[in-house]
LODRENMI-691122 format. One record per residue (C-alpha): x, y, z. Coordinates in steps of 0.05 Angstrom, whole numbers, plus 32768, in hexadecimal, padded with zeros to 4 digits. Layout:
XYZ
...
This chain:
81936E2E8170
819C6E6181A6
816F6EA38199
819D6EE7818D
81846F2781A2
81656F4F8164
81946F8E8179
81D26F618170
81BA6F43812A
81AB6F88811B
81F36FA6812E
82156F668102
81E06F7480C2
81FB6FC980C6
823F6FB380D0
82446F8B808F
82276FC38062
823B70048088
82777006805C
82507000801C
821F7024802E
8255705F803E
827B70597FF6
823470657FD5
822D70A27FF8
826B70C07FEE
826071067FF3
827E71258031
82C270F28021
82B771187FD4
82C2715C7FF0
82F871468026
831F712D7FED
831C71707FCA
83337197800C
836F7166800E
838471687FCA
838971AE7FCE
83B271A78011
83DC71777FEF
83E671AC7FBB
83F771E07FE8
842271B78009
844871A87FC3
845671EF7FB5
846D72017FFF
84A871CA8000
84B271E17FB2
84B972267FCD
84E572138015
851871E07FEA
852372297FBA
852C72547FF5
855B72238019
8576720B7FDE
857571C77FF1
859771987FC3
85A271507FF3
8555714F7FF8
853871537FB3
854E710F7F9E
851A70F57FD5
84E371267FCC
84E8711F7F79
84C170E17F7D
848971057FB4
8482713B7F82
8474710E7F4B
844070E47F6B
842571207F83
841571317F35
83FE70ED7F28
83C070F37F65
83B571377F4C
839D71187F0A
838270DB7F25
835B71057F53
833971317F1F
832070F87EFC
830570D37F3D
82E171147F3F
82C8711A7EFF
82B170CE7F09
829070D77F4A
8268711D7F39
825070FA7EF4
823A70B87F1D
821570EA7F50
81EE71017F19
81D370B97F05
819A70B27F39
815E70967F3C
812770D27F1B
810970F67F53
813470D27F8B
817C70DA7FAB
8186708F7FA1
81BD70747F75
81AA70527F30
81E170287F2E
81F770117F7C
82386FE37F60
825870197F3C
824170547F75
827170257FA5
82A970167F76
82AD70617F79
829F70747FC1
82DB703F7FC9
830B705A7FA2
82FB70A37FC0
830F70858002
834670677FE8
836170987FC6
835570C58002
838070A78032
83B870A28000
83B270F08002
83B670F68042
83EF70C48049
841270E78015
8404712D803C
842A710F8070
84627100804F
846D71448031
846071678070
84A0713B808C
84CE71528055
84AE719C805D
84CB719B80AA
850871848092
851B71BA806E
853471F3808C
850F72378093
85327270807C
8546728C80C3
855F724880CF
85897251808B
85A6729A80A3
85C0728180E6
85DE724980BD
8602727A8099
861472A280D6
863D726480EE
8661725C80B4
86A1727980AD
86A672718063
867172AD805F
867572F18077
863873078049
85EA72F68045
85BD73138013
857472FF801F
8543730A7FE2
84FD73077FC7
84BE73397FB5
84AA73737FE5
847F735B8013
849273188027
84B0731F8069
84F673258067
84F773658093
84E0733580C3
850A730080AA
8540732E80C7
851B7344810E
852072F98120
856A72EC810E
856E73238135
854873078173
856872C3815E
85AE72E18166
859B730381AD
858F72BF81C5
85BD729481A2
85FC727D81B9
8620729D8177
865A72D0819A
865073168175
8666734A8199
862D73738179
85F373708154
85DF73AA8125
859573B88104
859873E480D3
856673FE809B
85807413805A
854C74288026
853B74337FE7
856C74707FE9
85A474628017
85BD74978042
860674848052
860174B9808B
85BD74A780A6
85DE745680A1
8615746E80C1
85FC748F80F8
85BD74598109
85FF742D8108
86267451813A
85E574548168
85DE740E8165
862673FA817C
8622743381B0
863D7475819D
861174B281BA
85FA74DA8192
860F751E81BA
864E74FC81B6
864B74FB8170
862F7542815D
8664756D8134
868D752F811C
868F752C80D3
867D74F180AC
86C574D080A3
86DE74E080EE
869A74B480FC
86AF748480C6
86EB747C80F2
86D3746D8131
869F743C811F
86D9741880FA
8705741D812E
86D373FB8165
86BB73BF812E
86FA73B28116
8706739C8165
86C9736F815F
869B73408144
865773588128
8624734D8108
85FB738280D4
85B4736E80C6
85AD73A1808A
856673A28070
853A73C48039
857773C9800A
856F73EA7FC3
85B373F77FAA
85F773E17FC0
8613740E7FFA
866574168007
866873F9804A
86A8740D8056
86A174538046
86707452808B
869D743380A8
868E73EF80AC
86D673C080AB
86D573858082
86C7734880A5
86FE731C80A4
86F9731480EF
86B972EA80E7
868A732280EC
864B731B80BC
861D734C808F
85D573358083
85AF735A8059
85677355803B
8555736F7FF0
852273617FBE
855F73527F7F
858E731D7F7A
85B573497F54
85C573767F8E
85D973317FBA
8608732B7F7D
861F73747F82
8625736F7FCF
865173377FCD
862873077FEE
863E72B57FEE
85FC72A58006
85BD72B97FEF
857B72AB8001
853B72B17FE6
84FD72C0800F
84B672A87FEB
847672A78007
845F7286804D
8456723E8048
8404722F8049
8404721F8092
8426725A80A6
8403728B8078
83B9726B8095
83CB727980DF
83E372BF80CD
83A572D780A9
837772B180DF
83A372D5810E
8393731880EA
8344730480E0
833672EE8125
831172BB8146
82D872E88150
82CA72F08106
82DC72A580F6
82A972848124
827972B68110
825F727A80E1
8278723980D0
827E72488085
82AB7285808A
82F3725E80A1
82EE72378060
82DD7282803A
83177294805A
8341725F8047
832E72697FF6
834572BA8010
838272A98030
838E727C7FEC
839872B47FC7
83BB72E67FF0
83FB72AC7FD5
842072A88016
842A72FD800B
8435730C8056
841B73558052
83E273438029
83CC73118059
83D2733F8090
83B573798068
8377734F8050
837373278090
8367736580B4
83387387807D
830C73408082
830B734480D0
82D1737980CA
82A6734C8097
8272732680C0
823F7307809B
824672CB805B
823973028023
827073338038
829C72FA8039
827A72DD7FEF
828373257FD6
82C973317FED
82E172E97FC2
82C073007F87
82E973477F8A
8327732D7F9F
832572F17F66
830673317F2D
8343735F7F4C
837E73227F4A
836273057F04
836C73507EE7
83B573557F00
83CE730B7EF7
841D731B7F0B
844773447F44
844C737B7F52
8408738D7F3C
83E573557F59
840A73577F94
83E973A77F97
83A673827F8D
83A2735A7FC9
83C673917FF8
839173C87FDB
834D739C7FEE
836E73B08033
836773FE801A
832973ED7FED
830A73DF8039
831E7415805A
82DB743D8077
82D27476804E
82F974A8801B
831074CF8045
83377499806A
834F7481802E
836174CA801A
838B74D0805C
83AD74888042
83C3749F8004
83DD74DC801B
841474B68040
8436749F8001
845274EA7FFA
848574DF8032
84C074B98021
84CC746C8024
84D374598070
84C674A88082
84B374A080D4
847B74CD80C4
846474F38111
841774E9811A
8414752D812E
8437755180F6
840D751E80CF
83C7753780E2
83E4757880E0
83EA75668091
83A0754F8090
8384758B80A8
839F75BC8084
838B758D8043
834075938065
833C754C8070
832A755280B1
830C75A080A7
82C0758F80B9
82C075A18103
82B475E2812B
82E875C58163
832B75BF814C
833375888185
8307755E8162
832B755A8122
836675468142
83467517815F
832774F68121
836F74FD8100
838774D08139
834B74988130
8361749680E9
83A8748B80F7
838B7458811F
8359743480E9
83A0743280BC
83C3741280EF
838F73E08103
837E73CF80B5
83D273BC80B1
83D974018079
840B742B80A6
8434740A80E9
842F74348121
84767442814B
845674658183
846174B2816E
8465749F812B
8448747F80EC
846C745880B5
84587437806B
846F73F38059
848F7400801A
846573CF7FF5
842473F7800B
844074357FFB
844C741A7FB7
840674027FAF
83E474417FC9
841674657F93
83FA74307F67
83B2743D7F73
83BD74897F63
83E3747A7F20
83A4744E7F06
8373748D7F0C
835F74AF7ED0
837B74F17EEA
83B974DC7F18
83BA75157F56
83FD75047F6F
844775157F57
847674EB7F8F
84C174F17F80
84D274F67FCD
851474D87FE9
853274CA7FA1
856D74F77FA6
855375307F6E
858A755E7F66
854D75837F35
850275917F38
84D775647F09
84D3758B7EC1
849275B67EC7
846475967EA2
846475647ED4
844D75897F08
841075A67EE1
83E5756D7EDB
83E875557F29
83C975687F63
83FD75567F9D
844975527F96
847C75367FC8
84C9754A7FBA
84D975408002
8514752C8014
8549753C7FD5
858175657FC1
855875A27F9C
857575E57FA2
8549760F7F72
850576157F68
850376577F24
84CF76347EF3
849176527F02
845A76117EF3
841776227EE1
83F375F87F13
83AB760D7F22
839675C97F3F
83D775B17F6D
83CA75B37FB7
83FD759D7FD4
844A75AA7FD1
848075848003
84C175A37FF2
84D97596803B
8525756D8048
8546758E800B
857A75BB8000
855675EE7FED
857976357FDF
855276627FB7
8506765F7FA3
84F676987F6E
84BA76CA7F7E
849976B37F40
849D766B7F57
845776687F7B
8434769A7F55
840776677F29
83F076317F59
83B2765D7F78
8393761A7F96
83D376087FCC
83BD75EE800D
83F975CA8027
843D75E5801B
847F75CB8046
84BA75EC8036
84DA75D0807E
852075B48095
854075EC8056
8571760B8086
858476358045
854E765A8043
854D76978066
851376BB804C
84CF76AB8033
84C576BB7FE6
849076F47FDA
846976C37FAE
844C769D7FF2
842B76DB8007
83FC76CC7FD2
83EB768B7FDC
83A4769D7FF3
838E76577FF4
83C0763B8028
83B17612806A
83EB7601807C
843376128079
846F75F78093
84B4762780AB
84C475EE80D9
851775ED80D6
8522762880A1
8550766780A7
8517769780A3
853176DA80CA
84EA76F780CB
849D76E880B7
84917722808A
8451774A80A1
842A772D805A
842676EA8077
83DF77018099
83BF76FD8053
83BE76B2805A
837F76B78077
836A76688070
83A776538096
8396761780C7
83DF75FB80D3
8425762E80DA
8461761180F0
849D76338102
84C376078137
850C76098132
85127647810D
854B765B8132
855C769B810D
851376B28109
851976F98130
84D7771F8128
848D770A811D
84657749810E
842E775B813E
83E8773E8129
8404770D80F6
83E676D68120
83A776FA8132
839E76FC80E6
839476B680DA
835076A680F1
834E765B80EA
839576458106
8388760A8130
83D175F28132
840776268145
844F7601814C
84807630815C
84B4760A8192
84FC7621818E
84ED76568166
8515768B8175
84DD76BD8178
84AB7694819C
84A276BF81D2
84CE770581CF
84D2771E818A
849277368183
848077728158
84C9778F8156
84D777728197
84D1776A81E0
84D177B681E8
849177B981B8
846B777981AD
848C774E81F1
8461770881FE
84267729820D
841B774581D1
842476F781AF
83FC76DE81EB
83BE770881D8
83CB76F8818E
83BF76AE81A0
838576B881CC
835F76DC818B
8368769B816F
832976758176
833376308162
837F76308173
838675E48189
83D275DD8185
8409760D819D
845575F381A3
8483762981C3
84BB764381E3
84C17670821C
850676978238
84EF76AC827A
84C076AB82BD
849F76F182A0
848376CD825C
846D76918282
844276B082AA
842C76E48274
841B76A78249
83FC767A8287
83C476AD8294
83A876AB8254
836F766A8245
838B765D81FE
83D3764F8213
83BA7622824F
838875F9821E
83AF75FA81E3
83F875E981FD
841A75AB81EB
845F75B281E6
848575E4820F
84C875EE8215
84DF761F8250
852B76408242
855876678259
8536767E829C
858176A082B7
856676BE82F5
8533768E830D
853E76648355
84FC763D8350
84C07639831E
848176258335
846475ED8305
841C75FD831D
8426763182E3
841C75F482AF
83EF75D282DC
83AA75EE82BA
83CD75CF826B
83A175888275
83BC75808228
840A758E8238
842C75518214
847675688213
849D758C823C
84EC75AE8241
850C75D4826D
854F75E88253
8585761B826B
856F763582A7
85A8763382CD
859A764C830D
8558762B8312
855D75F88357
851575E78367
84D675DA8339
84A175D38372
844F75D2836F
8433760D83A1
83EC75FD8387
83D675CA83BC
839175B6838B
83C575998354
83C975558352
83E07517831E
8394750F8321
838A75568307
83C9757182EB
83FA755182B7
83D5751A82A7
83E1751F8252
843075338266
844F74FB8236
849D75168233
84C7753E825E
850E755A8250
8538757E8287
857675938267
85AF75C58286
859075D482C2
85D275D082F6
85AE75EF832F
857975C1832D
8573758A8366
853475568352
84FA75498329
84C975388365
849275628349
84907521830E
846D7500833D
842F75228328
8435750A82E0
841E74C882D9
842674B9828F
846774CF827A
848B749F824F
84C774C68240
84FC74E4826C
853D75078260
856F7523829A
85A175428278
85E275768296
85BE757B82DD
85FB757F8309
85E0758D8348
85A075508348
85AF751E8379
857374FA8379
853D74FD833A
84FB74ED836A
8503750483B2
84DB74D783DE
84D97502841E
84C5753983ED
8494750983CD
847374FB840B
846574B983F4
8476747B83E0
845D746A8399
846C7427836B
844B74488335
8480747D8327
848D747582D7
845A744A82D0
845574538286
84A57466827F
84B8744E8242
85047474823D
852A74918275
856A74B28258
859E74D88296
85DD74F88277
8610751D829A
85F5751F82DC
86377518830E
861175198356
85D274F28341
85CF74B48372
858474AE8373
8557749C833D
851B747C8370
8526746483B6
84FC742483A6
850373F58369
84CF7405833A
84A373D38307
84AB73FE82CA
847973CE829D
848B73F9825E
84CE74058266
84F374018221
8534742A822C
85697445825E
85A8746B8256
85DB74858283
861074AC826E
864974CF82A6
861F74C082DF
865774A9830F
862F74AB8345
85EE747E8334
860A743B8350
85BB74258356
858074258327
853E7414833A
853873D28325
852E7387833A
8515734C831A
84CC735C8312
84E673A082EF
84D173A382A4
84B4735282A8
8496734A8267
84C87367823D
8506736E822D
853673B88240
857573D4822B
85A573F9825A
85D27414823A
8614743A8265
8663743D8262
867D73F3826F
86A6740C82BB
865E742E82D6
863673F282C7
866E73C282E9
866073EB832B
861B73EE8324
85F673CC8365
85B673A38362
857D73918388
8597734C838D
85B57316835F
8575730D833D
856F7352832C
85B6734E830A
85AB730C82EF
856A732882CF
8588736682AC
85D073468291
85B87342824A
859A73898248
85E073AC824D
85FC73D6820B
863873FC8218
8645743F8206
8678746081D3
C-alpha cells in the first residue's frame, strides 16, 4: 500500500466533518439569519408601498404568492430561533461544548437551509421591486398621455414630493416631451392668486418692469393669451386649497398642456380635477439607508465597526420619512463614540413609543434633530422662525436683526461680534437640515415649522401666539393675547388694532404685511415688557400712535415700508433701542435733531430710501443738513449697521469724513446727484464692510473714476456683494468694478450713453477673473452697449443673465468653458438672441438650451 502524506490524510479527515462541525456552531449563520429576515421584511413593505403608489394591478397576481411565502418564513423563522437559542443553552456545565451534538446539527442545518431560501427569496422580491415603476417614472407616464391633462401627487408632509416635482422638472428639461414651457410654481398653505400669478408670468418670461401698474385681470390676460398659443406644463406644489386657475390666467388644457400638482389630501386631487393621482410613501429601505449614511458621513460611520449597524436600527425608525432621515442623519453625524449612539436609540425608541401615529411622531423624529441642537439659545433662535409665515424667504440679515433686539445675541461689547454669532447660528440650522439656506435668505420646511410650533404647544406655559399668513380680516379676541409671550399676525388682512390687552409678559409683536389703518393710542399702553415690535410694509399708516412712545422696554422697531410723515421728537425715550428701521419710508419728511443721538445702544440703523436719510434733518437742510445726522451717528458707539441714502456730492463727502459712516456702512444708495460730471469712488473706498451699493438718477454723471492711487481690489471693495446702476444716461462704463472682486450681483439699467461695461484700455489689464463670483448679471435698456468684456470670461457661479433692449450687444462673453459645471439661463427677446454671435460653434452649441424668451 503506497504511504500518503499525513497533511493530505489530514485535509480529507477536515473535509468530511467541516460541515458538521459548522452546523454545531451556528452562531454567526444565527445572527445573519436575523439581519436577513429583517431585510426580507423591509423589502415586503417597500414593494407593498411602490405597487400602492403606482397602483399596479398586472403585477399583484405574481407577487401574491411572494408575499405569502414571505409570511410563512417569517413564522418558520421565529421558531428556528426559538429552537436554536433554547439548544444553545443545553451545554455541557462549565464548557461551551454541546450536550447533545445530533440535534446541535439538525439545527445548524436547517439555519443554513433556511438561510439561503431567504436570501433566494430576497432576490426575487428585489426583481419585482425594479419592476415597478417609481413615482417620477409614473408622472412622466402621465405627461405622455393624452387622456390626462391633470396630476395630483399625495401623501404626509415630509415625504419628498417637493422633490418629487424638482426632478420631473429636470426630467422634462431633458426629455424629448415638446412643451413649449415649463412652469414651477409654489402655492401654499394660503394661496395668493396674485403672488401665483405673477411667479407665473416670471416663469414664462414677462418682466417684471414690464408688468408694474397692470392690474390683476389685464395680467390675467396676457398670460392667457401667450399659453393659450402653447403647450405647458405647471408643476404646482405645496397646495392647501383648490385655486381658480383660470382666474390667473391659466387656459384650460385641451391643447395637451398638463398641470401637476403636489398636496398632502386626496380630497383636494378630487377637488382639482385630477384623473391621475398618485400617492407618495416613504423611501424604499435601500434608498432611505444611503440617504441617512449620506447625511451621517463616512467619517462618523467608520469611527467603529458597531456604529453602521446602530445606525441601521436609527435609520429603521426614521420609516422612510425623508426629512427625518436627513434631520436625524445630520444630528447623529456629531455623535462619536458607542454610548452617544446607545443613548440616542434609547431616546428616539422612549420619544416614538410615546407618540405611536403621524403627525406627532413624525414631530418626534424631526425634533431629536432640534433636541441636538448646541445650546438654548440656538434652539431659542430656531423656534423663533416659526413666527414668519409658511414658506416666508426670511433675509438673514433682517433675521439677526430680530435676534438682537430679543437679546439673544445681547452678551457682547462689539456689536460686530453679535452679528457674527447670529450668522454661525444660521449656519448650525442649516447644517443640522432645521432651516435651507437660499443664499440671502433662510426658509422652514413646513413640516419643521410645524414641529417647532409643536414643541411650543406641549410646554406648560405656551410663549407663542402664531396666526401669520392665514388671511385674518380681525385680531385674535384678547384673551388670547394675554397669556403668550410672542405673537406673529404677519402677513393678513387686519385693519384695526382698538382693544387695549393687558399683556405684562408679551415680547414680541409682528403686525408687519397687513392692512393696517388705524392703531388706537390706548393700544400699547399695557404691554410694559415689548422688545420687538414690526409694524412694517402698512403703507396706511401715516403716523406713529402716541402709545409707542412709551414702550420703554423696546429694542427694536420696525417703520420699514410705512407712511410715517415724521418721527415725532418722543421717540428718544426709547432709550434700550438696538435695532430702528425706517427704509422705504418714502413720505417720512423730518427726523428731529438728536433723536438718534438719544439711543445709546443702536447697533443697527436701516434707513435706505428713506426720504429723510440725509436732508431733512431738524426742520431741514437749512437747520439740521447731513452734518448734523452725520454727527448724530458718530455719538453712536456701537453703531454696527447703517443703510442709507444720499442726494448729492455735498452729503457724501460730509458723511465720508466721519469713522462711523466708513465702518458702519453697508448698503448705500447714491441718488439724484443732478449736477455732478464725475464722482470719485475713493470716497467709499475706506467702507471694508460696504455690501450693497446703488447709484440711481444722476443724470449727468459720465465718469466714476479712483484718484486714490493706494486703492486696490486687494484693499478696497472687497465685501462689495451687489451693485445697481440705474438712470445714469451720461454715464460711459463701469471700469472702476474691476476693483471689486466678489460681487455676485449686477444690474445695468437706463444707461444710454455705456458702450462698453469694463474698458480694457482703461483697465490696463487683462484679467480672466472679472466676475469671478457673478452669480446674476441683469442689462436693461441700454441702446449703445456693445461691450460687456473684450475676452470670454469663466464665470464658475454664474446662475442668471438678462438682456432686455440692448440692440447693440451682438456678443457676450462666453465660450464653452463659460459656466462648466452648471447649468445658466439667458433669457432676451427671441430677434436679439437670433443675431447674437459666438465664440465659435461650440460656444453656441453649449448655450442652446439656456435661452428663455422674454414677454
Amino acid at each position: 500500500m503506497a504511504n500518503i502524506p499525513i497533511g493530505e490524510v489530514l485535509t480529507f479527515l477536515w473535509n468530511v466533518i467541516k460541515e458538521p462541525v459548522a452546523y454545531t456552531d451556528y452562531g454567526e449563520n444565527l445572527r445573519t439569519l436575523e439581519t436577513k429576515m429583517d431585510e426580507l421584511l423591509h423589502l415586503k413593505n417597500d414593494l407593498t408601498e411602490n405597487m400602492q403608489m403606482a397602483e399596479v394591478r398586472s403585477m399583484r397576481s405574481q407577487v401574491k404568492g411572494w408575499f405569502s411565502r414571505v409570511g410563512r418564513m417569517k413564522t418558520e423563522v421565529d421558531e428556528l430561533m426559538d429552537q436554536a437559542t433554547q439548544e444553545m443553552q443545553k451545554n455541557c456545565f462549565g464548557s461551551c461544548c454541546p450536550k447533545n451534538c445530533w440535534s446541535r446539527y439538525k439545527i445548524g442545518k436547517k439555519i443554513g437551509e433556511k438561510l439561503k431560501a431567504v436570501s433566494d427569496h430576497i432576490d426575487k422580491g428585489e426583481k419585482y421591486l425594479s419592476s415597478v415603476p417609481s413615482p417620477v417614472e409614473s408622472v412622466m407616464r402621465c405627461l405622455c398621455d393624452l387622456e390626462k391633462s391633470t396630476i395630483g401627487i399625495y401623501g404626509p408632509g415630509g415625504v419628498g414630493k417637493t422633490a418629487l416635482l424638482t426632478q420631473v422638472s429636470n426630467n422634462l428639461l431633458s426629455s424629448q416631451l415638446q412643451f413649449d414651457f415649463v412652469i414651477s410654481v409654489v402655492a401654499s398653505q394660503d394661496p395668493d392668486s396674485e403672488r401665483i400669478q405673477r411667479d407665473i408670468g416670471k416663469e414664462i418670461g414677462f418682466l417684471e418692469d414690464r408688468w408694474k401698474g397692470k392690474s390683476f385681470q389685464q395680467r390675467a390676460r396676457e398670460v392667457s393669451s401667450v399659453l393659450s398659443q402653447k403647450k405647458f406644463v405647471l408643476l404646482l406644489d405645496d397646495l392647501w386649497k383648490p385655486v381658480d386657475l383660470a382666474e390667473v390666467g391659466v387656459p384650460s388644457r385641451e391643447n395637451g398642456s398638463k398641470l401637476v400638482f403636489t398636496t398632502r389630501s386626496e380630497e383636494l386631487c378630487n377637488s382639482m380635477g385630477a384623473e391621475e393621482k398618485i400617492r407618495v410613501g416613504g423611501l424604499a429601505w435601500d434608498k432611505a439607508w444611503k440617504l441617512f449614511q449620506e447625511k451621517v458621513g463616512e467619517d462618523t460611520l467608520t469611527i467603529h465597526p458597531e456604529i453602521p449597524r446602530l445606525a441601521e436600527t436609527i435609520a429603521k425608525m426614521c420609516n422612510g420619512l425623508p426629512l427625518a432621515l436627513i434631520t436625524v442623519g445630520r444630528a447623529m453625524a456629531c455623535r462619536k463614540t458607542l454610548s452617544e449612539w446607545h443613548h440616542s436609540i434609547e431616546a428616539l425608541s422612549r420619544a416614538t413609543a410615546e407618540f405611536p401615529s403621524t403627525p406627532h411622531q413624525d414631530y418626534v423624529l424631526v425634533k431629536f434633530g432640534y433636541d441636538s441642537l448646541p445650546s438654548d439659545k440656538v434652539r431659542s433662535c430656531f423656534l423663533y422662525c416659526a413666527l414668519f409665515p409658511e414658506g416666508f424667504c426670511i433675509k438673514k440679515s433682517d433675521l439677526i436683526d430680530y435676534w438682537i433686539g430679543e437679546g439673544f445675541l445681547g452678551a457682547y461689547s462689539d456689536a460686530c461680534e453679535a452679528r457674527i454669532e447670529g450668522h454661525t447660528i444660521i449656519d448650525i440650522l442649516a447644517q443640522a437640515c432645521l432651516l435651507e439656506d437660499e443664499g440671502r435668505d433662510v426658509k422652514m420646511h413646513q413640516v419643521i415649522r410645524d414641529m417647532a410650533l409643536w414643541v411650543d404647544s406641549r410646554r406648560e406655559r405656551p410663549a407663542y401666539l402664531v396666526e401669520a399668513g392665514t388671511q385674518l380680516a380681525d385680531a385674535p379676541e384678547v384673551g388670547k393675547w394675554e397669556v403668550v409671550r410672542k405673537v406673529s399676525l404677519m402677513a393678513n388682512n387686519i385693519q384695526n388694532l382698538s382693544k387695549a390687552a393687558r399683556c405684562n409678559d408679551l415680547v414680541t409683536l409682528l403686525l408687519s404685511r397687513n392692512n393696517l389703518k388705524m392703531i388706537s393710542d390706548t393700544f400699547f399702553q399695557s404691554m410694559p415688557s415689548l422688545k420687538v415690535l414690526d409694524l412694517s410694509e402698512n403703507r396706511e399708516i401715516t403716523e406713529l400712535p402716541s402709545g409707542i412712545l412709551k414702550l420703554v422696554s423696546l429694542q427694536y422697531l420696525n417703520l420699514s415700508w410705512t407712511g410715517i410723515r415724521q418721527v415725532p421728537v418722543q421717540l428718544k425715550n426709547l432709550v434700550k433701542l438696538k435695532c430702528l428701521n425706517l427704509e422705504h419710508t418714502y413720505e417720512l419728511r423730518t427726523i428731529p435733531m438728536q433723536v438718534i443721538s438719544n439711543f445709546p445702544s443702536l447697533t443697527v440703523l436701516r434707513m435706505a430710501h428713506c426720504a429723510s436719510s440725509d436732508r431733512a434733518v431738524g426742520d431741514g437742510v437749512q437747520t439740521g443738513g447731513p452734518g448734523s445726522l452725520a454727527r448724530d451717528l458718530q455719538c453712536l458707539e456701537h453703531l454696527n449697521l447703517l443703510t442709507i441714502t444720499i442726494r448729492s456730492l455735498y452729503s457724501l463727502q460730509t458723511f465720508a469724513s466721519f469713522s462711523k459712516f466708513q465702518a458702519a456702512t453697508r448698503e448705500l444708495s447714491l441718488q439724484q446727484f443732478q449736477h455732478e460730471r464725475s464722482l470719485d469712488m475713493s470716497l467709499l473706498g475706506g467702507m471694508n464692510g460696504l455690501d450693497e451699493l446703488e447709484i440711481i438718477d444722476c443724470i449727468n454723471l459720465k465718469d466714476l473714476g479712483i484718484s486714490n492711487s493706494s486703492i486696490t481690489s486687494e484693499t478696497s471693495f472687497h465685501s462689495l456683494r451687489r451693485v445697481s446702476i440705474v438712470n445714469c444716461s451720461a454715464l460711459e462704463d463701469l471700469t472702476w468694478l474691476t476693483l471689486a472682486p466678489n460681487i455676485r450681483f449686477l444690474k445695468i439699467s437706463r444707461c444710454s450713453k455705456m458702450e462698453e461695461i469694463i474698458r480694457q484700455e482703461k483697465s490696463g489689464q487683462r484679467n480672466l477673473k472679472m466676475f469671478e463670483k457673478l452669480e446674476c448679471l441683469q442689462l436693461v435698456s441700454l441702446p449703445n452697449l456693445n461691450v460687456i468684456y473684450p475676452d470670454a470670461l469663466p464665470f464658475p457661479y454664474l446662475k442668471e443673465i438678462l438682456v432686455d433692449d440692448c440692440p447693440n450687444l451682438r456678443k457676450l462673453p462666453l465660450n464653452s468653458n463659460s459656466a462648466k459645471e452648471h447649468r445658466i439661463v439667458i433669457q432676451g427677446w427671441e430677434d436679439w438672441w437670433r443675431r447674437l454671435e459666438w465664440e465659435d460653434e461650440a460656444a453656441q452649441h453649449t448655450f442652446l438650451p439656456s435661452f428663455k424668451g422674454c414677454l
